[in-house]
C-alpha positions as CSV (number, residue, x, y, z in Angstrom):
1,X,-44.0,-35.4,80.8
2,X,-40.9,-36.4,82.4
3,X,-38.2,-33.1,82.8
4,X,-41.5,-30.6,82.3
5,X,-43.3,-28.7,84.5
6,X,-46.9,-30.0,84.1
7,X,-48.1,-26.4,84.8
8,X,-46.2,-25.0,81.3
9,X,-47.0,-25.9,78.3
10,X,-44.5,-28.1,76.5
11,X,-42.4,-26.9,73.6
12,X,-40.5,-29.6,71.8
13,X,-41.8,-30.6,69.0
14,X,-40.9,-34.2,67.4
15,X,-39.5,-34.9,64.0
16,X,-39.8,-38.7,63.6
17,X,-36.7,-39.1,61.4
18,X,-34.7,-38.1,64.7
19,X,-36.0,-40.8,66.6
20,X,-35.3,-43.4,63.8
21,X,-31.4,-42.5,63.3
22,X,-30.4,-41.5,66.6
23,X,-29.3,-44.8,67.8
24,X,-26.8,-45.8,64.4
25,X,-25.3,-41.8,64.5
26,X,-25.0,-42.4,68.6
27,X,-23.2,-46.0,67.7
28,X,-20.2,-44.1,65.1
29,X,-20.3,-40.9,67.3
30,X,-18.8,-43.0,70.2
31,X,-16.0,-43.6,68.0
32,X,-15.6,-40.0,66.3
33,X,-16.0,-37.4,69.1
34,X,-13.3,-36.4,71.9
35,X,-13.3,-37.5,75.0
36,X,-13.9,-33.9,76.3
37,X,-14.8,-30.5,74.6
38,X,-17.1,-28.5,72.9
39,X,-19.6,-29.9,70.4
40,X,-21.4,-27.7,68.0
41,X,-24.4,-28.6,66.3
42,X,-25.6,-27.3,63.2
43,X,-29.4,-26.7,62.4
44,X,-30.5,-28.8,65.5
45,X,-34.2,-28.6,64.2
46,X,-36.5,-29.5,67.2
47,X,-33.2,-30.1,69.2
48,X,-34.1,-33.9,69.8
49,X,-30.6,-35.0,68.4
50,X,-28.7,-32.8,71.1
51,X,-31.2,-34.0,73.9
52,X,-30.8,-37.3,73.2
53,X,-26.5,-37.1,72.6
54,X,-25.9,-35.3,75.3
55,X,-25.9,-36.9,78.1
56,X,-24.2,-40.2,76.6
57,X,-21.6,-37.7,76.3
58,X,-21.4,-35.9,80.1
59,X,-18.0,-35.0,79.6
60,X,-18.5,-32.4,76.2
61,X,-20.4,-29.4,76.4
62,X,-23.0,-29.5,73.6
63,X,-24.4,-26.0,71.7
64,X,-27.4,-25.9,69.6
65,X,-27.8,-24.0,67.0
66,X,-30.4,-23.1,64.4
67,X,-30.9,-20.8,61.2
68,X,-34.3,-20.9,62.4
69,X,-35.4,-18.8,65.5
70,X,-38.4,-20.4,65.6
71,X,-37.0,-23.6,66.6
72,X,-35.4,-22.4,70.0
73,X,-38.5,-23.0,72.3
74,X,-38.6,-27.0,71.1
75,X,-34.4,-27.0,71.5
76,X,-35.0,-25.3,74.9
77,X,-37.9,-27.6,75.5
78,X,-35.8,-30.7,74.4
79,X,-32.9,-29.9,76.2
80,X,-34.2,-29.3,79.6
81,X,-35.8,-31.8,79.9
82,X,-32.7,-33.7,79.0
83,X,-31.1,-31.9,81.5
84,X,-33.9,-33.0,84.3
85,X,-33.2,-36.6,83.9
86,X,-30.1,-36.5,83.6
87,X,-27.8,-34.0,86.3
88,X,-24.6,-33.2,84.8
89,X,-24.8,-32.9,81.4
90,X,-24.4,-30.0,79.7
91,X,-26.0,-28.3,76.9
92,X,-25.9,-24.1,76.3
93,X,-28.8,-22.2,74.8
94,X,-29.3,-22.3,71.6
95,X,-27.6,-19.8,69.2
96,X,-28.9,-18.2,65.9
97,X,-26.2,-19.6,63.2
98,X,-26.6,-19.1,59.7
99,X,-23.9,-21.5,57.7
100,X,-23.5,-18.7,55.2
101,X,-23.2,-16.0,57.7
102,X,-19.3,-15.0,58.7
103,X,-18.1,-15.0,61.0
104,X,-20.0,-17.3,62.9
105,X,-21.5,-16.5,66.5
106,X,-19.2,-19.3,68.0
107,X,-15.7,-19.0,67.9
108,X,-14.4,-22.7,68.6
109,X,-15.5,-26.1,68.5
110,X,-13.8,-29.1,69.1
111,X,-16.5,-31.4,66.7
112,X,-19.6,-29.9,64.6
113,X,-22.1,-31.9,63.6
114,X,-24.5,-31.7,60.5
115,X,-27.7,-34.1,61.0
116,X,-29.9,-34.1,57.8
117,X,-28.9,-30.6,56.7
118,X,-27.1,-30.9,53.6
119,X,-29.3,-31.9,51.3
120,X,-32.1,-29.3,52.7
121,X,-29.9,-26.2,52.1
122,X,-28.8,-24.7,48.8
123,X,-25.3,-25.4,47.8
124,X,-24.0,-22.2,49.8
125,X,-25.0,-23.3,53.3
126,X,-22.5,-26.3,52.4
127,X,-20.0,-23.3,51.1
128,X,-20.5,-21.8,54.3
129,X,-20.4,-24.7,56.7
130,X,-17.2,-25.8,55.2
131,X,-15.9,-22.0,55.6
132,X,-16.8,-21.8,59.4
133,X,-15.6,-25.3,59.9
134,X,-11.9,-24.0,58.5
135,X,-12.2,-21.4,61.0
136,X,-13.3,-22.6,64.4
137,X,-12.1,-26.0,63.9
138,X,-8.7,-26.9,66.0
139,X,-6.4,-29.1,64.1
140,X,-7.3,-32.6,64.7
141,X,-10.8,-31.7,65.8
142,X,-13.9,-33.5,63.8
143,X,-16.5,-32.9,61.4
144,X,-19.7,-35.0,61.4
145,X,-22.3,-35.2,58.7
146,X,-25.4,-37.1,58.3
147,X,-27.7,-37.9,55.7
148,X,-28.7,-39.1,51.7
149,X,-25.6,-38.4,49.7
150,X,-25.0,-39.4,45.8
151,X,-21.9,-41.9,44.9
152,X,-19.9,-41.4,41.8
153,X,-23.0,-39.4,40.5
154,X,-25.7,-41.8,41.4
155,X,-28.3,-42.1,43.9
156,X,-27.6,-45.0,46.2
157,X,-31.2,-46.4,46.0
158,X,-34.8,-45.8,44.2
159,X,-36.2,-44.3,47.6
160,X,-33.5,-41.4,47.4
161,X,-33.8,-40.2,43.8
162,X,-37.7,-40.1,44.7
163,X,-36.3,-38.0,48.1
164,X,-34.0,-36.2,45.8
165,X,-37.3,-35.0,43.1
166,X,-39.3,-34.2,46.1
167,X,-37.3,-32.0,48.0
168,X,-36.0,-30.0,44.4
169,X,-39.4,-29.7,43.9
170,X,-39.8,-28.0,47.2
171,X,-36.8,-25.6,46.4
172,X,-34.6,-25.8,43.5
173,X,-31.8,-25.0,45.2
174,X,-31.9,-28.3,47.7
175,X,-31.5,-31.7,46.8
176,X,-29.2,-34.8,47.5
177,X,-25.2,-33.8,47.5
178,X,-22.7,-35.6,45.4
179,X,-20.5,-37.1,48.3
180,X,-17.3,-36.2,45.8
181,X,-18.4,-33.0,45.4
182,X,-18.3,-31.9,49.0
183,X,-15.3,-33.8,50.0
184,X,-13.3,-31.9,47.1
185,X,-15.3,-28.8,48.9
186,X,-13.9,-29.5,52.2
187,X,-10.1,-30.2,51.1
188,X,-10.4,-26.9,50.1
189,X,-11.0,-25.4,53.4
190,X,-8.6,-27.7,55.4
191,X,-10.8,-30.7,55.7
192,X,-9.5,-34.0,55.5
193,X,-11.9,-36.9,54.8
194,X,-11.2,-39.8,57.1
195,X,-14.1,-42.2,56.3
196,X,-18.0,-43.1,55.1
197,X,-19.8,-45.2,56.9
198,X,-23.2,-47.0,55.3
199,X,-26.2,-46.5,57.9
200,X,-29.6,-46.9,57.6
201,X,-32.1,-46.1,55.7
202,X,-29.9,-45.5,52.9
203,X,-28.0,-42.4,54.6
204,X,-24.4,-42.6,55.3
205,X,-22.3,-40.6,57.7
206,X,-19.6,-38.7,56.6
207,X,-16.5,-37.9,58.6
208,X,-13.8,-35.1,58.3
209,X,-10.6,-34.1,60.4
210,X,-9.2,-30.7,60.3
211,X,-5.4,-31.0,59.2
């Protein structure tokens, strides 16, 4: 496969959702991040989204992270071979990160992103992205979030509330956010919302600004 040593065995692993959505959160990322920094992703899964961001984006620095050590061989996987075919980009080893664990292994960011994480979390992962945001976010800098949120209490369409059963099913303590719920959440740790944007799939993407 292209970027891998045919003599290894290859790591990454593919989560088909990531494939699906990477080309509308590429298309409002181009708007949202800097034009140079440090990007920090939160629970990069089998790091696809990174792999496939980075090197649109040669001038940021990109760091994967993961509450899940399990996942690093894909993210390493995914990344070098990212790396391969394309020469400049750059994108750190991935770093154990816990949302609800503070401080936080990274000490700045200039934008964090939150792909599909939200809602497959309990409600104190938000607490503790929102926390860590506060702290390692500069003024100005961005916060980028992805995925099936509820809108003045309901779901946005039949295929989510079915989304929303399943995955409360699979742990009562996930399930689809109230979008007003975790804006008011992040205005209380600094976080200006600056727009929702309608995507796919029935997902919107959420974006915040540190004040």
């Amino acid at each position: 496969m292209s970027g891998t040593d045919s003599g290894t065995t290859d790591t990454r692993r593919h989560a088909p959702a990531a494939a699906r959505n990477r080309e509308p959160v590429l298309s409002v990322l181009r708007d949202v991040l800097p034009s140079k920094g440090y990007v920090l992703e939160i629970a990069s899964g089998s790091g696809e989204h990174t792999a496939f961001l980075a090197p649109r984006f040669p001038t940021l620095e990109w760091q994967p992270s993961d509450a899940d050590r399990d996942t690093f061989p894909s993210i390493i996987g995914w990344s070098q071979s990212a790396i391969a075919d394309n020469p400049g980009t750059s994108i750190h080893p991935p770093v154990h990160l816990n949302t609800c664990d503070q401080p936080w292994p990274v000490e700045r960011a200039d934008a964090i992103l939150a792909l599909n994480m939200i809602h497959i979390s309990p409600w104190e992962s938000c607490e503790g992205l929102m926390a860590g945001t506060e702290r390692i976010l500069p003024t100005g800098g961005v916060l980028y979030l992805y995925g099936p949120f509820r809108q003045g209490g309901q779901h946005t369409a039949p295929s989510n509330a079915e989304f929303d059963t399943m995955l409360r099913q699979r742990d009562s303590r996930w399930g689809v956010r109230d979008l007003e719920d975790l804006i008011a959440l992040a205005r209380n740790h600094g976080l200006s919302h600056e727009r929702t944007i309608t995507m796919p799939a029935n997902n919107l993407s959420v974006v915040f600004t540190r004040a």
